[in-house]
Every structure is written in C-alpha cells, then in structure tokens.
mmCIF file of the N, C-alpha and C atoms, coordinates in Angstrom:
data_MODEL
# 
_entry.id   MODEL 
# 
loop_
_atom_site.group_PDB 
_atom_site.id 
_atom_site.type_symbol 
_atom_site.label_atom_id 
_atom_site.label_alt_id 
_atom_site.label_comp_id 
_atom_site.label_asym_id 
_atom_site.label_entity_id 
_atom_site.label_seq_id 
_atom_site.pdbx_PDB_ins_code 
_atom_site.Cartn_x 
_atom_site.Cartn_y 
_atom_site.Cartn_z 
_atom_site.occupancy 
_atom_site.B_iso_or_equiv 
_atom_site.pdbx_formal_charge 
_atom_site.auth_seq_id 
_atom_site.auth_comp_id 
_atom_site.auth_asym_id 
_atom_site.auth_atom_id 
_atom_site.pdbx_PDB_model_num 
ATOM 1   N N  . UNK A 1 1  ? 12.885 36.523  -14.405 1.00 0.00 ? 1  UNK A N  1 
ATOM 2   C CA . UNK A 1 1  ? 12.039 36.158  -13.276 1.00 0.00 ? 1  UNK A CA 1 
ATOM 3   C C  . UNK A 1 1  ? 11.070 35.043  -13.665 1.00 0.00 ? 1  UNK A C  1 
ATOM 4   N N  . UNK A 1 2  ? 10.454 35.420  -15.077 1.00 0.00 ? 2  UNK A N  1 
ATOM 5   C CA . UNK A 1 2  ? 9.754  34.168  -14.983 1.00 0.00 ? 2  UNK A CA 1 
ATOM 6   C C  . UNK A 1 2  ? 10.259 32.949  -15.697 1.00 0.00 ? 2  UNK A C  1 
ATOM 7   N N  . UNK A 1 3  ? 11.648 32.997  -15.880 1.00 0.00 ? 3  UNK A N  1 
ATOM 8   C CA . UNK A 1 3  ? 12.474 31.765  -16.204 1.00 0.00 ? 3  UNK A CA 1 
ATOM 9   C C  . UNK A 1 3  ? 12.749 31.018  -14.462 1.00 0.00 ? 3  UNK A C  1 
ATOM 10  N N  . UNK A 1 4  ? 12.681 31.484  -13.408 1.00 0.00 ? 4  UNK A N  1 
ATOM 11  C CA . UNK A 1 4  ? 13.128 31.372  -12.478 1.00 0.00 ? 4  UNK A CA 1 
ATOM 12  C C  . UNK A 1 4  ? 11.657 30.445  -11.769 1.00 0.00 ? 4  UNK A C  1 
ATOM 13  N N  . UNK A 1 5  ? 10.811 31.022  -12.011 1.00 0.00 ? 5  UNK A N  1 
ATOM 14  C CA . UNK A 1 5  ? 9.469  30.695  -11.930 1.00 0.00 ? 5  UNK A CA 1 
ATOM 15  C C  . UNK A 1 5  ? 9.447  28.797  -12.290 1.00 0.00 ? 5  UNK A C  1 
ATOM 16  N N  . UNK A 1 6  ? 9.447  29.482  -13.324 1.00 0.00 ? 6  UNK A N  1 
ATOM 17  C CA . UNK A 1 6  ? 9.743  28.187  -14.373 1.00 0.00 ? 6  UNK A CA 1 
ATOM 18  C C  . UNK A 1 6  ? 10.010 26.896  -14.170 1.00 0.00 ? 6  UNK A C  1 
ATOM 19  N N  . UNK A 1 7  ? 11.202 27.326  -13.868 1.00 0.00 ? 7  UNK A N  1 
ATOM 20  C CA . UNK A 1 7  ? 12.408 26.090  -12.918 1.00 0.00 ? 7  UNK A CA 1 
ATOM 21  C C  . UNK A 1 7  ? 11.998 26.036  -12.057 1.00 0.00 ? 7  UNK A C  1 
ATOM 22  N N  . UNK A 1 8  ? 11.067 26.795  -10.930 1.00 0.00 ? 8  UNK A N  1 
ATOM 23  C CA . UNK A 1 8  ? 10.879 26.077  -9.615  1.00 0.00 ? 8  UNK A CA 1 
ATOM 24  C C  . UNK A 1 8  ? 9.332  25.071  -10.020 1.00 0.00 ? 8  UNK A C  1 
ATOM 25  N N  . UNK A 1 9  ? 8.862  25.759  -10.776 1.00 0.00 ? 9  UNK A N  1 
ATOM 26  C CA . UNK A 1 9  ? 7.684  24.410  -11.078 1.00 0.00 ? 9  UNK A CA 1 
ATOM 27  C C  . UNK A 1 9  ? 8.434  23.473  -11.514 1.00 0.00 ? 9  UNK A C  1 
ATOM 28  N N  . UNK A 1 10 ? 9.062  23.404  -11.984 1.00 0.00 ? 10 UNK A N  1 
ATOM 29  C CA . UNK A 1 10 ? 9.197  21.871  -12.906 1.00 0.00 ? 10 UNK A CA 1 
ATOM 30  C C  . UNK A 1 10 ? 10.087 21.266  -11.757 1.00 0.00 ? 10 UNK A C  1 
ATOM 31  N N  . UNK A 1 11 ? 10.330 21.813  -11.107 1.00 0.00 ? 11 UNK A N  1 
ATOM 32  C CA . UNK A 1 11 ? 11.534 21.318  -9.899  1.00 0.00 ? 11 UNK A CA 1 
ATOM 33  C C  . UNK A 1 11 ? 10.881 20.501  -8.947  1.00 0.00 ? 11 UNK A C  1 
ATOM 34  N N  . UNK A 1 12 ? 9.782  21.350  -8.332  1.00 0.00 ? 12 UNK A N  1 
ATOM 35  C CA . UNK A 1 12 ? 8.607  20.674  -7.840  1.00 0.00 ? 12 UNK A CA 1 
ATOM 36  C C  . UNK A 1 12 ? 7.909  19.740  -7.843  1.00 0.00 ? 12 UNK A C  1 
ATOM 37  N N  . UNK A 1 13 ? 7.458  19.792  -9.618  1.00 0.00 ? 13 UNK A N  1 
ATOM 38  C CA . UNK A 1 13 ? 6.638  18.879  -10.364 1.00 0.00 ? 13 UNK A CA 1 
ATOM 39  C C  . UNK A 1 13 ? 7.612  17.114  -10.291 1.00 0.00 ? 13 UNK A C  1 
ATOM 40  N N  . UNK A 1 14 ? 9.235  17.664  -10.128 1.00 0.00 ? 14 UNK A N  1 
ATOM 41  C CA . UNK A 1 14 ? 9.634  16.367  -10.593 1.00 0.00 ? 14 UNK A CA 1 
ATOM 42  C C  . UNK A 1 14 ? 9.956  15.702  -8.531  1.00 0.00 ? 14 UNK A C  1 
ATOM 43  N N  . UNK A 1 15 ? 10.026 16.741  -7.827  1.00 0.00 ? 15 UNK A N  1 
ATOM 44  C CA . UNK A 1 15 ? 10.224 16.640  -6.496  1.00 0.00 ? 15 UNK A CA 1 
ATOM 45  C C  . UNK A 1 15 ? 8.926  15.840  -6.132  1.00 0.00 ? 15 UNK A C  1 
ATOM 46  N N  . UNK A 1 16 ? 7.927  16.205  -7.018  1.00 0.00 ? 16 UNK A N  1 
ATOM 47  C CA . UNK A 1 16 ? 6.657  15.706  -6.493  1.00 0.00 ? 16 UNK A CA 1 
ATOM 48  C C  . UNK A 1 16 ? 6.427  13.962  -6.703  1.00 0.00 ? 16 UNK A C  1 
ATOM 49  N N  . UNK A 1 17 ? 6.804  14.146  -8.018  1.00 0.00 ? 17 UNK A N  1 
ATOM 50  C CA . UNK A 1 17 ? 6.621  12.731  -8.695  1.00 0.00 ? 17 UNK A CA 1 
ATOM 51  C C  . UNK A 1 17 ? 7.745  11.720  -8.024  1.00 0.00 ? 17 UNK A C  1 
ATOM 52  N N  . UNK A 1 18 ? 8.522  12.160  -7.738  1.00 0.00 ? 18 UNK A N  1 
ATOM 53  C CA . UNK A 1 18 ? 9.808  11.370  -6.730  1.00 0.00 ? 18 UNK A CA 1 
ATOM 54  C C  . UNK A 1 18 ? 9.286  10.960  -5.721  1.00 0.00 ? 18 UNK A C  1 
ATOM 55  N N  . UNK A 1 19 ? 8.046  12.028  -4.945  1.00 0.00 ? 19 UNK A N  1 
ATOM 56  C CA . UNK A 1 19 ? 8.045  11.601  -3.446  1.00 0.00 ? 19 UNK A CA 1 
ATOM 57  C C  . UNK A 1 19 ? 6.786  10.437  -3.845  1.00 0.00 ? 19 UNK A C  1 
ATOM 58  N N  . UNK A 1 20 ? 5.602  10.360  -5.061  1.00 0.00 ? 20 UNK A N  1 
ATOM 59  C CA . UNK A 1 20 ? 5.012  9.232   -5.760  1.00 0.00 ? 20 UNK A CA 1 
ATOM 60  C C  . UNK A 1 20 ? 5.653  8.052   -5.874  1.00 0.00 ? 20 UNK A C  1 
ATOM 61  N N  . UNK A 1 21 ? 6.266  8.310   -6.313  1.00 0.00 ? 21 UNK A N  1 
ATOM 62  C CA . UNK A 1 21 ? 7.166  7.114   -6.920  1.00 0.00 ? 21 UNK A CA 1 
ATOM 63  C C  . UNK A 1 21 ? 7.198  6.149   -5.554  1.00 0.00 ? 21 UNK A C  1 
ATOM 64  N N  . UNK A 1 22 ? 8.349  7.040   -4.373  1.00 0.00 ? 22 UNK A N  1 
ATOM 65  C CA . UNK A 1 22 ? 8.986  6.508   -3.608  1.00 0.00 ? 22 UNK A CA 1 
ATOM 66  C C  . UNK A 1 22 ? 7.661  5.758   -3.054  1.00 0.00 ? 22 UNK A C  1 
ATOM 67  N N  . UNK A 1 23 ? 6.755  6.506   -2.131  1.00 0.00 ? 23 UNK A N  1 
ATOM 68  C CA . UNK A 1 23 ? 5.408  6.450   -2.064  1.00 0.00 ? 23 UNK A CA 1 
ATOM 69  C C  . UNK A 1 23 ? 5.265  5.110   -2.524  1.00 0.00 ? 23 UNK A C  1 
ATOM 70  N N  . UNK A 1 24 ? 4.628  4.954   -3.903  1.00 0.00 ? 24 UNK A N  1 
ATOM 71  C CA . UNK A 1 24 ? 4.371  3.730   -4.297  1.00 0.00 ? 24 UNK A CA 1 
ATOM 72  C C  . UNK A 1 24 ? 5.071  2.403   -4.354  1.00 0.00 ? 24 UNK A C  1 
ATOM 73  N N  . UNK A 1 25 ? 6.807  2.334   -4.351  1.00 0.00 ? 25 UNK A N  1 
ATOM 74  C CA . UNK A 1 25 ? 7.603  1.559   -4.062  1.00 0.00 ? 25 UNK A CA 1 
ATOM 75  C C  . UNK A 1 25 ? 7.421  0.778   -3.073  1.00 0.00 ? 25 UNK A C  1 
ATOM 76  N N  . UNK A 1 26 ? 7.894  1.842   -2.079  1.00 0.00 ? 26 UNK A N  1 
ATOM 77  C CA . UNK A 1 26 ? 7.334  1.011   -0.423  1.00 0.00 ? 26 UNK A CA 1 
ATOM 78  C C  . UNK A 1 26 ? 6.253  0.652   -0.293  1.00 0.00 ? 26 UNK A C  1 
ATOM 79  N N  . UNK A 1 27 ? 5.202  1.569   -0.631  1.00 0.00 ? 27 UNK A N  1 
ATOM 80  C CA . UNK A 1 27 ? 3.976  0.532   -0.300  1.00 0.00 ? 27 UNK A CA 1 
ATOM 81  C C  . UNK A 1 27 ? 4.104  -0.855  -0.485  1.00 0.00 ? 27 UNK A C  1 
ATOM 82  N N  . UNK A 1 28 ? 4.099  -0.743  -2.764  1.00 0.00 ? 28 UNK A N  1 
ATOM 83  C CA . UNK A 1 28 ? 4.032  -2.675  -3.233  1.00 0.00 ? 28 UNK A CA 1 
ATOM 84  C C  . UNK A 1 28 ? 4.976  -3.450  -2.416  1.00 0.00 ? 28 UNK A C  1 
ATOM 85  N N  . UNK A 1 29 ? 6.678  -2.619  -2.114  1.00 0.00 ? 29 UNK A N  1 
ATOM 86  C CA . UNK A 1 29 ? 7.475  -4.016  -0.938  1.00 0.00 ? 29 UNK A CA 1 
ATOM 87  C C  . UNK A 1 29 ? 6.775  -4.286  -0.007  1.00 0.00 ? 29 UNK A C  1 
ATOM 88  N N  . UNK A 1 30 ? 6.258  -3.721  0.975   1.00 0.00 ? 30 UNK A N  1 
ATOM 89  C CA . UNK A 1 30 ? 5.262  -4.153  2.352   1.00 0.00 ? 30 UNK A CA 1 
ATOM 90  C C  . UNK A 1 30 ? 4.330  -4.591  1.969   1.00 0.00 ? 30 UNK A C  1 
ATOM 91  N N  . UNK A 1 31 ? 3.553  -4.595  0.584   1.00 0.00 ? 31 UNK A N  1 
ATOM 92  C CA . UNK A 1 31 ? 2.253  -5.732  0.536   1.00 0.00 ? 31 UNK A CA 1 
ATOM 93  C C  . UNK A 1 31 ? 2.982  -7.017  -0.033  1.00 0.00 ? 31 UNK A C  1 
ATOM 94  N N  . UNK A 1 32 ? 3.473  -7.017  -0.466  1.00 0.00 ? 32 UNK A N  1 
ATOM 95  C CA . UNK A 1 32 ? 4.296  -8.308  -0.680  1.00 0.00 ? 32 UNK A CA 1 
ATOM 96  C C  . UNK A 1 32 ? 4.596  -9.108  0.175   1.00 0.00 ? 32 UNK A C  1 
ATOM 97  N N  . UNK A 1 33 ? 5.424  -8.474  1.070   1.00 0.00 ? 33 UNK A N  1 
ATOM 98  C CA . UNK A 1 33 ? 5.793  -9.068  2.252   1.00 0.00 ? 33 UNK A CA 1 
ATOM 99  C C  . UNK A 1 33 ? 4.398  -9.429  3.401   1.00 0.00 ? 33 UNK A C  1 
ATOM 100 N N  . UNK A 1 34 ? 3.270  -8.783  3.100   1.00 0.00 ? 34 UNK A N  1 
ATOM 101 C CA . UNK A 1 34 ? 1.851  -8.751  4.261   1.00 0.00 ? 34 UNK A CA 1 
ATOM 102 C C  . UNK A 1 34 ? 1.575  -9.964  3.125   1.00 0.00 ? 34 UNK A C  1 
ATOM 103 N N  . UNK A 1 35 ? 1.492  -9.630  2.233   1.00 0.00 ? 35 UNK A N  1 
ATOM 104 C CA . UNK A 1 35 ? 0.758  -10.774 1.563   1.00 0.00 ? 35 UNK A CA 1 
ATOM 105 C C  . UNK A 1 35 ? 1.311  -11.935 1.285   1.00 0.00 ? 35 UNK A C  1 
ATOM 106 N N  . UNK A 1 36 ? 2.579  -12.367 1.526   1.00 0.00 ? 36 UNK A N  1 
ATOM 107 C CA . UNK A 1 36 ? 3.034  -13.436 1.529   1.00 0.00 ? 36 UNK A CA 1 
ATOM 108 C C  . UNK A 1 36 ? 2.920  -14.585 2.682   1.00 0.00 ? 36 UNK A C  1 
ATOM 109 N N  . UNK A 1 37 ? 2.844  -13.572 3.895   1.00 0.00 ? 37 UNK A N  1 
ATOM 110 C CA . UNK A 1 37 ? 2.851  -14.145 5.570   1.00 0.00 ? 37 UNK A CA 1 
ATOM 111 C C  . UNK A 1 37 ? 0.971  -14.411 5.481   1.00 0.00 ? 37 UNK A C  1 
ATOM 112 N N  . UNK A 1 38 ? 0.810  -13.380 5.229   1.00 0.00 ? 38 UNK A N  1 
ATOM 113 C CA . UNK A 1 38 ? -1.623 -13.503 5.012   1.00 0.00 ? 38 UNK A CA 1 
ATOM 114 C C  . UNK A 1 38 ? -1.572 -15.238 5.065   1.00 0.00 ? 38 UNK A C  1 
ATOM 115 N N  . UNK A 1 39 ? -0.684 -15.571 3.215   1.00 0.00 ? 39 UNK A N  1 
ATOM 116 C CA . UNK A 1 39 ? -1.170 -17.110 2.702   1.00 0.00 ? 39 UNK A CA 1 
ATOM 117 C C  . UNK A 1 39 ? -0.866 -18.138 4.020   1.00 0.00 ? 39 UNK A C  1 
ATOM 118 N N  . UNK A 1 40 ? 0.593  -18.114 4.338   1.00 0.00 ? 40 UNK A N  1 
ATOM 119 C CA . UNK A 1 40 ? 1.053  -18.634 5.097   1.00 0.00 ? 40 UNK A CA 1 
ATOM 120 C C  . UNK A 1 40 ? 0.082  -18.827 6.610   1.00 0.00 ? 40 UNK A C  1 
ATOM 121 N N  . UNK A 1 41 ? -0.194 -17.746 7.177   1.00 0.00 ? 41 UNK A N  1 
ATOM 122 C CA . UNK A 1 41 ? -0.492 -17.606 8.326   1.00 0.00 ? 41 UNK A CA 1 
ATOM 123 C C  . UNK A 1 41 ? -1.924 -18.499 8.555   1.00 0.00 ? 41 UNK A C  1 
ATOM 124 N N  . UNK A 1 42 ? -2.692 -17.998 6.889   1.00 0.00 ? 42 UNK A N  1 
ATOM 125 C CA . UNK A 1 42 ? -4.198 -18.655 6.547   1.00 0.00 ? 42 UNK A CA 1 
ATOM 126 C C  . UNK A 1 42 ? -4.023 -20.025 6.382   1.00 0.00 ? 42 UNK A C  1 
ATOM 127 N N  . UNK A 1 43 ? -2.971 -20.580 5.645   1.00 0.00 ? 43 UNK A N  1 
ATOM 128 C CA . UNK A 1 43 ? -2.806 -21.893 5.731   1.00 0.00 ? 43 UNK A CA 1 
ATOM 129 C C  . UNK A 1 43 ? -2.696 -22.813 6.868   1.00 0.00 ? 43 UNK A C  1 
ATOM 130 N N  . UNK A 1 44 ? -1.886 -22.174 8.024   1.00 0.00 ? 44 UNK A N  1 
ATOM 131 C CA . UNK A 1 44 ? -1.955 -23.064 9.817   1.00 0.00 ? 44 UNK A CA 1 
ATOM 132 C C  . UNK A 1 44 ? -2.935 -23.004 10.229  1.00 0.00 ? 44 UNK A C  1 
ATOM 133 N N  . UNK A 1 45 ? -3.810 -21.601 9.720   1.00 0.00 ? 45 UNK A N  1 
ATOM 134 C CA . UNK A 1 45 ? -4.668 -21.433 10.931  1.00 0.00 ? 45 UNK A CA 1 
ATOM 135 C C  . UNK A 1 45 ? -6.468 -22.703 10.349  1.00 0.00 ? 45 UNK A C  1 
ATOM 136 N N  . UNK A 1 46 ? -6.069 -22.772 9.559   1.00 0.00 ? 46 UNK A N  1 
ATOM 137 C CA . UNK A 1 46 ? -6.968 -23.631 8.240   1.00 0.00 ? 46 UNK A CA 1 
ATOM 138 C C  . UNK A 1 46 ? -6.565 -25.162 7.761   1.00 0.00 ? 46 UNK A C  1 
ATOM 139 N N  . UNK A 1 47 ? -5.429 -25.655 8.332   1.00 0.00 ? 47 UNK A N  1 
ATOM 140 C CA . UNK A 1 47 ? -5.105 -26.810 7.862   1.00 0.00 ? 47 UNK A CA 1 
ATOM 141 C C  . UNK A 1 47 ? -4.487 -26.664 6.362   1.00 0.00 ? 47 UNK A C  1 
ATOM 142 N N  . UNK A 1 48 ? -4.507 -25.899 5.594   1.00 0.00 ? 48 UNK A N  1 
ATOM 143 C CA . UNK A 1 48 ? -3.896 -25.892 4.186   1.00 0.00 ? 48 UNK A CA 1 
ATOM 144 C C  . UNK A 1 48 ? -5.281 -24.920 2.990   1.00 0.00 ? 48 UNK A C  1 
ATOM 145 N N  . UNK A 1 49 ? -5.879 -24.224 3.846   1.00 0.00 ? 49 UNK A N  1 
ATOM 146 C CA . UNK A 1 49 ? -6.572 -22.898 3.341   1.00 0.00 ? 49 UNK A CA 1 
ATOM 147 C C  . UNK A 1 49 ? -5.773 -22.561 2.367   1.00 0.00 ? 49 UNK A C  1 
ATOM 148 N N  . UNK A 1 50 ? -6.479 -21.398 1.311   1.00 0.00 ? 50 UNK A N  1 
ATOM 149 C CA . UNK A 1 50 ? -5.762 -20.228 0.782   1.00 0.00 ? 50 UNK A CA 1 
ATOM 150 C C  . UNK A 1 50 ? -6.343 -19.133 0.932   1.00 0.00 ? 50 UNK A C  1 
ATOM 151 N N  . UNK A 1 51 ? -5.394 -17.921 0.901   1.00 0.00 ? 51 UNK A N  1 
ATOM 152 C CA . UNK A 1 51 ? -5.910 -16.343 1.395   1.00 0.00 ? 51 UNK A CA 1 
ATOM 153 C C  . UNK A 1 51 ? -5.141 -15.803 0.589   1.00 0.00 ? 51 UNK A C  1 
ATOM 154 N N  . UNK A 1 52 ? -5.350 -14.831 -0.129  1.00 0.00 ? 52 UNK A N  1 
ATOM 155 C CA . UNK A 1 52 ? -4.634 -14.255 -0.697  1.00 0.00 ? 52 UNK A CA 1 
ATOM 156 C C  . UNK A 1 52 ? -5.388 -12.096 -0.795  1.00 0.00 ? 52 UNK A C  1 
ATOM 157 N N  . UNK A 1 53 ? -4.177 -11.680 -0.969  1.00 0.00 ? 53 UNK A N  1 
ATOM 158 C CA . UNK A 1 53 ? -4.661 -10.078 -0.966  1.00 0.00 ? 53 UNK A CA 1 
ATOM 159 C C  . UNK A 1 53 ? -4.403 -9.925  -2.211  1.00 0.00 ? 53 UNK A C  1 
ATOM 160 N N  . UNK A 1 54 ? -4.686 -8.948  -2.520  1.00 0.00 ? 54 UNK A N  1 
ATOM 161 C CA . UNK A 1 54 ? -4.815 -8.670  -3.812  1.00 0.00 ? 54 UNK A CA 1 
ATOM 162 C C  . UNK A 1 54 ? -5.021 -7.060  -4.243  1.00 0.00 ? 54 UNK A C  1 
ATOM 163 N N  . UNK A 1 55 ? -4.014 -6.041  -4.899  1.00 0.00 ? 55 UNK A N  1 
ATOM 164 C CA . UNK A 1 55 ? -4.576 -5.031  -5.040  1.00 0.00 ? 55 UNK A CA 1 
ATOM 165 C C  . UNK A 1 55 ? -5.776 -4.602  -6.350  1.00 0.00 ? 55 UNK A C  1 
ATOM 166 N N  . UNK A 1 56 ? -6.505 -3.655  -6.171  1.00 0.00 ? 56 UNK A N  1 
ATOM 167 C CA . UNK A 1 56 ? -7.608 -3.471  -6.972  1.00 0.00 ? 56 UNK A CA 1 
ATOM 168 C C  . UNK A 1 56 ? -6.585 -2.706  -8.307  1.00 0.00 ? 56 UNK A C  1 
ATOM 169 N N  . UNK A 1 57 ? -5.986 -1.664  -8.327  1.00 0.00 ? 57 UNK A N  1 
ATOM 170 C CA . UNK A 1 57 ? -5.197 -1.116  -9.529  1.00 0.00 ? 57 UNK A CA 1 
ATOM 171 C C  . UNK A 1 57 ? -3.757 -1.182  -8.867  1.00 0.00 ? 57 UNK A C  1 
ATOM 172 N N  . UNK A 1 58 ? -2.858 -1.753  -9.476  1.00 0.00 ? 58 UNK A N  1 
ATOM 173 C CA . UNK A 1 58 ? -1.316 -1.893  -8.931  1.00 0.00 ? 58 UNK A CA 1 
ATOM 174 C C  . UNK A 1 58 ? -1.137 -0.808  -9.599  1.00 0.00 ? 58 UNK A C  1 
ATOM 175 N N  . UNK A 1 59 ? -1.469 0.184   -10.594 1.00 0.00 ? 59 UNK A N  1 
ATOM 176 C CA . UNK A 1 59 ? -0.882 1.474   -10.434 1.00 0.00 ? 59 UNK A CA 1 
ATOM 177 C C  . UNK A 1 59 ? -0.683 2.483   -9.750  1.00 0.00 ? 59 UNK A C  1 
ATOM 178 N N  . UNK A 1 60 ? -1.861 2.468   -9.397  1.00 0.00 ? 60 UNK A N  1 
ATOM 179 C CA . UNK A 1 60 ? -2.123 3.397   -7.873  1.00 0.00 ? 60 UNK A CA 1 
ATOM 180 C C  . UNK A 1 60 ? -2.915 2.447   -6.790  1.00 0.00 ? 60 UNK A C  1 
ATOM 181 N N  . UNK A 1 61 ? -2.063 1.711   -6.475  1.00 0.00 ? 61 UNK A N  1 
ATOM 182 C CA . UNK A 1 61 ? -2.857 0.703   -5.196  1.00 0.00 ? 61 UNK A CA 1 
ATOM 183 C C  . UNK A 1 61 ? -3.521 2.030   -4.234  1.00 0.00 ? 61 UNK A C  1 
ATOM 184 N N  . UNK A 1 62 ? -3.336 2.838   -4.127  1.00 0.00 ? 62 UNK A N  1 
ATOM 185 C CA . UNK A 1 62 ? -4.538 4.016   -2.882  1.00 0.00 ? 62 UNK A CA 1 
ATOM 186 C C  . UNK A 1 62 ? -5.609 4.289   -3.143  1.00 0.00 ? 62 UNK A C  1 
ATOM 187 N N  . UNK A 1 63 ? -6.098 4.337   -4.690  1.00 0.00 ? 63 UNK A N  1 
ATOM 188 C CA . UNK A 1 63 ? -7.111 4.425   -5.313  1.00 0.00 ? 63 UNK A CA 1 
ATOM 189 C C  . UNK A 1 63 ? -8.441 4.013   -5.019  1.00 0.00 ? 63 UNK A C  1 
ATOM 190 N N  . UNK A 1 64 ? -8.015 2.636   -5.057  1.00 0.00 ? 64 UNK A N  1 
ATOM 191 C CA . UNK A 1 64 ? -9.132 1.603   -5.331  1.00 0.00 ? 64 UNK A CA 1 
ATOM 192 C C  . UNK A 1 64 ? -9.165 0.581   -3.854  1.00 0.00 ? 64 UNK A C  1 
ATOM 193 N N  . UNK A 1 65 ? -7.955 0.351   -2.899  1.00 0.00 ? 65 UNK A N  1 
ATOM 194 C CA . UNK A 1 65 ? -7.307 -0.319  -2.115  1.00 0.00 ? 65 UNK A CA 1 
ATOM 195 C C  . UNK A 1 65 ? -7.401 -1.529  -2.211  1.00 0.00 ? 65 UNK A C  1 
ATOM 196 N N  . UNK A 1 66 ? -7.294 -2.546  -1.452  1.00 0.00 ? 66 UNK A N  1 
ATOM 197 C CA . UNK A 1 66 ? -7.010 -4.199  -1.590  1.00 0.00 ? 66 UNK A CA 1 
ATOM 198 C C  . UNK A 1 66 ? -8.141 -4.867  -1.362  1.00 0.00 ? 66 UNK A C  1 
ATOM 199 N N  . UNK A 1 67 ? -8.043 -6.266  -1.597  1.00 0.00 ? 67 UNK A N  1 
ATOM 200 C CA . UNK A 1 67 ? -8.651 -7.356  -1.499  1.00 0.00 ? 67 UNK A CA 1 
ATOM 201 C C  . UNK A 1 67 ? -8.399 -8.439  -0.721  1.00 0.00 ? 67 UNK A C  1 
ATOM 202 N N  . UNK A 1 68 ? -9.302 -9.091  0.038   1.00 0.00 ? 68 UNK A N  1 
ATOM 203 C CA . UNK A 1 68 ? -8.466 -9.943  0.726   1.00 0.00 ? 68 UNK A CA 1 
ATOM 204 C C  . UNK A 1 68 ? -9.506 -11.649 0.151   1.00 0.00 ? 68 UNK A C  1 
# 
C-alpha cells in the first residue's frame, strides 16, 4: 500500500511538472510572437521608434512579469 502511495506521488509530482513545463512553453511562444509585432507596431506608430518587452526572470516569467 504504501508502495502504491508512492507511485501516485511521484506520478503526480512528474504530471505536475509536465503541466509547468507545458505552461511555460506556451507562454515564452506567445511573448515572442507579442513581442515581435510590440517593435514593429511601435515603429509605424513612431516613425522608426523602438519598444521592446522584456521578461523580468525567463525562468519563471509569472514571477516577476514583463517589461515594456
């Protein structure tokens, strides 16, 4: 029983870190993509501006959140 135990924590633990992971994946693709259109968009609206975002910790961009 408590081998059974066992295995469902660590099952969890790694179920957990998967749904992190994924979590953090998608986020950095969609700031990439926000932050690529930001420069762009800042540049028409400015004549040749720069804007840029920026996260505070790219490890855990939720942490700390962005910069613009």
């Amino acid at each position: 029983m408590l081998r059974d135990c066992e295995a469902f924590i660590q099952a969890s633990k790694e179920e957990l870190n998967a749904f992190k992971k994924k979590r953090h994946d998608e986020f950095m693709n969609g700031f990439k993509y926000i932050s690529h259109h930001v420069r762009e968009m800042y540049r028409l609206i400015t004549n040749g501006g720069d804007a840029e975002l920026e996260v505070k910790d790219t490890l855990d961009p939720f942490s700390e959140g962005v910069l613009f």
